[in-house]
C-alpha positions as CSV (number, residue, x, y, z in Angstrom):
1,X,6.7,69.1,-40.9
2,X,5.6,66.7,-38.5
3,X,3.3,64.9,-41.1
4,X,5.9,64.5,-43.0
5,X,8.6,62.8,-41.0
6,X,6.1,60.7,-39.3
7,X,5.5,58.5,-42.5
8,X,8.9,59.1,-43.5
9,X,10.2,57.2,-40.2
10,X,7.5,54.6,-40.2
11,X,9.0,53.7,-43.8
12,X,12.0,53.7,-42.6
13,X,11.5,51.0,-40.0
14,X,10.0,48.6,-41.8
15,X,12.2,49.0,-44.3
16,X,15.1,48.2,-41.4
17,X,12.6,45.6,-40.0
18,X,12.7,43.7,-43.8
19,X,16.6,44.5,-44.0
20,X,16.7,42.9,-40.8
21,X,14.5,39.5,-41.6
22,X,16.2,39.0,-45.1
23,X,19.8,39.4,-43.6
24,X,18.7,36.2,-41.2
25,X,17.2,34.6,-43.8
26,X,20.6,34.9,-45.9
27,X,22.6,33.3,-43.1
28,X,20.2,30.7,-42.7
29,X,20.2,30.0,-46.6
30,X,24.2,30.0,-46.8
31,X,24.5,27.8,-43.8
32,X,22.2,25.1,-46.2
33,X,24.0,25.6,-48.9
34,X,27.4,24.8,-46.9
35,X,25.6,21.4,-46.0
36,X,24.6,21.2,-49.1
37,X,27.8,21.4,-50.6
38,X,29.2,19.1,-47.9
39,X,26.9,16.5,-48.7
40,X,27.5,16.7,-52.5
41,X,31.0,16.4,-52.3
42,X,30.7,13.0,-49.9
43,X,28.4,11.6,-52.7
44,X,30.4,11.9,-55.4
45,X,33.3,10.8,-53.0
46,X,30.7,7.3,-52.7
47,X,30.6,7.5,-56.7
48,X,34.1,8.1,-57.3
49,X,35.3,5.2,-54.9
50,X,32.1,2.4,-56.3
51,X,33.3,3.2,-59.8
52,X,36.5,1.8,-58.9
53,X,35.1,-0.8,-57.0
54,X,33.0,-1.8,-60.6
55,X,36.6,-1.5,-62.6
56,X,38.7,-3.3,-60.0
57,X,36.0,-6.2,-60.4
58,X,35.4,-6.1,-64.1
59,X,39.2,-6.2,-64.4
60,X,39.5,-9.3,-62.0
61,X,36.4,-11.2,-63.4
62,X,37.9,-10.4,-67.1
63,X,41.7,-12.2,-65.6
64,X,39.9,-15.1,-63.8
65,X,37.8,-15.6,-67.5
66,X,34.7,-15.2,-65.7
67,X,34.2,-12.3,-67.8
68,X,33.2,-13.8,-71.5
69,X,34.9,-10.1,-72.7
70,X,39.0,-11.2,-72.9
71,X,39.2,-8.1,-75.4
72,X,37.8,-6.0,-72.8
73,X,40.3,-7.2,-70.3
74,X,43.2,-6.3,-72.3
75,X,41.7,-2.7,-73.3
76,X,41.5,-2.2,-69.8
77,X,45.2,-3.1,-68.9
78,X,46.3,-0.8,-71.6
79,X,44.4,1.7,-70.7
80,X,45.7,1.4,-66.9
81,X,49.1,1.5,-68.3
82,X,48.9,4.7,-69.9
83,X,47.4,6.3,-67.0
84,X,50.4,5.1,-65.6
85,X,52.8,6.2,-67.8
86,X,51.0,9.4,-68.0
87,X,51.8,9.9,-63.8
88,X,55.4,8.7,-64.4
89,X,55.6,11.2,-66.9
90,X,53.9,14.5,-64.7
91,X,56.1,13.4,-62.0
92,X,59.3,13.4,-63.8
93,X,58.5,16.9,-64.8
């Protein structure tokens, strides 16, 4: 009897012993993930707000004539004032 249980409980504790090691490792891999995440979502934050920077200056080059694209100019002023239509129109709802 005793040969068994003996390799049944050394089994046993390494098996707790790996249960053990990969729950640390899991908290240790969802904390990087969380930073990971973070740091993502700043980034496209940087993206989102030197996009506009590019538009506000494309728009203001193209109204100065700086810009040898008048057309473009105008596509963009339509284009802004249907986005703003199209927020006049969500909020009237």
């Amino acid at each position: 009897m005793e040969d068994i249980v003996s390799p049944l409980k050394s089994k046993i504790e390494t098996l707790i012993s790996r249960y053990e090691s990969l729950k640390e490792e899991n908290v240790s891999l969802k904390e990087e993930l969380s930073k990971c995440a973070h740091k993502l979502e700043n980034r496209n934050n940087r993206i989102n707000e030197l996009e506009k920077q590019l538009n506000n200056l494309q728009l203001k080059e193209a109204f100065l004539g700086t810009s040898p694209d008048k057309a473009k100019a105008g596509k963009m002023v339509a284009s802004l004032i249907r986005e703003i239509d199209s927020c006049i129109s969500m909020l009237g709802q």
